[in-house]
C-alpha positions as CSV (number, residue, x, y, z in Angstrom):
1,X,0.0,0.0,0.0
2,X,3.1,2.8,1.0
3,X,4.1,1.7,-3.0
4,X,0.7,3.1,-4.4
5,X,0.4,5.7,-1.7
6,X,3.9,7.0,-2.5
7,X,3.3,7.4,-6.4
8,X,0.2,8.6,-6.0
9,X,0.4,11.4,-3.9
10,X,4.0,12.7,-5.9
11,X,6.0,11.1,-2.8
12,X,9.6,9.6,-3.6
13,X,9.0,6.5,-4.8
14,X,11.9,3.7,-3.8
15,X,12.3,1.0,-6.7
16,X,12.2,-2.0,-3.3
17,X,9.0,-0.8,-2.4
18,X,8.0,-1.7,-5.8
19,X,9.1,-4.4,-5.9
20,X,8.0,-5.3,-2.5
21,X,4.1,-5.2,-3.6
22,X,4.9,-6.8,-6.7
23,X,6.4,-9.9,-5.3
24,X,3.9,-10.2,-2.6
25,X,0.7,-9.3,-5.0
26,X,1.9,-12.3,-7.4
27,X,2.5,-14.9,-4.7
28,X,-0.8,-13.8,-2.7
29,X,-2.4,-14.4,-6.3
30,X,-1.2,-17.7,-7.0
31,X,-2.1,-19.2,-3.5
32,X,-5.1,-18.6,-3.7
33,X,-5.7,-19.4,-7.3
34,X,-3.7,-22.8,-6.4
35,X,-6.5,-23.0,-3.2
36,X,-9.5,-22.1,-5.6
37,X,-8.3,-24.9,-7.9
38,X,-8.1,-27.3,-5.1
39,X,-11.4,-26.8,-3.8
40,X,-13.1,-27.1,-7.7
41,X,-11.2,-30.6,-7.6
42,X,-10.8,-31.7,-11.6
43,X,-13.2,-28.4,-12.6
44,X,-10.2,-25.9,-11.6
45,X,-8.4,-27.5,-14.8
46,X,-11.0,-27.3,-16.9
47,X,-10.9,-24.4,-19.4
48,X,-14.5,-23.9,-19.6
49,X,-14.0,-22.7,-15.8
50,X,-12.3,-19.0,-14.8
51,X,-10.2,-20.3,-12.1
52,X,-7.7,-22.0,-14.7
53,X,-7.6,-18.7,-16.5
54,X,-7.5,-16.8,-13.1
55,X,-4.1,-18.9,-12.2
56,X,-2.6,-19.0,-15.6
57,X,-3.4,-14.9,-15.2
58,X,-1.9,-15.4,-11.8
59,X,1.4,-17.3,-12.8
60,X,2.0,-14.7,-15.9
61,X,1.9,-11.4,-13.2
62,X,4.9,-13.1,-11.3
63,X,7.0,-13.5,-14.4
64,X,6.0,-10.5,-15.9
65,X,8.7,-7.5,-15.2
66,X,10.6,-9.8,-13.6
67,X,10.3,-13.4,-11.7
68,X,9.9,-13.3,-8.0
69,X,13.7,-14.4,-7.6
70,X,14.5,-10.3,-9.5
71,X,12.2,-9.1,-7.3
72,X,13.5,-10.6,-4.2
73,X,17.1,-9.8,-5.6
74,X,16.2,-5.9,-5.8
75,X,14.6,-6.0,-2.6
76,X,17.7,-7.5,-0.7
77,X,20.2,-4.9,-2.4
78,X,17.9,-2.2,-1.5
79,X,17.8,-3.7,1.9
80,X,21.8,-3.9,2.2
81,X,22.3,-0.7,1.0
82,X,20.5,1.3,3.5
């Protein structure tokens, strides 16, 4: 939330806090897609469904602009450099 709230209101916007909501919006996503999926059993897979396009949608966002490994990675250089 300080990521949005930061670009939003013309604050300094750090590239870790970024990345911080990135990484944690795109694993969030895919748990509970992955959960979702579990509870539809065999429908989850099933195209004709919107959880499998829901997790396929949620597996792209952490790729996308970088895996979750970047992310983490930018984060923990921010971190180290104060």
């Amino acid at each position: 939330w300080r990521a949005l709230w930061e670009g939003r209101s013309g604050g300094e916007f750090k590239k870790a806090e970024g990345s911080m909501a990135k990484l944690k919006a795109g694993e969030v996503a895919v748990k509970v897609t992955e959960q979702a999926i579990q509870i539809c059993g065999g429908y989850g897979y099933i195209r004709d469904f919107p959880v499998e396009k829901w997790h396929r949608d949620a597996k792209i966002y952490t790729l996308f602009e970088g895996t979750s490994e970047i992310q983490r990675l930018v984060i923990s250089r921010a971190l180290a450099a104060g």
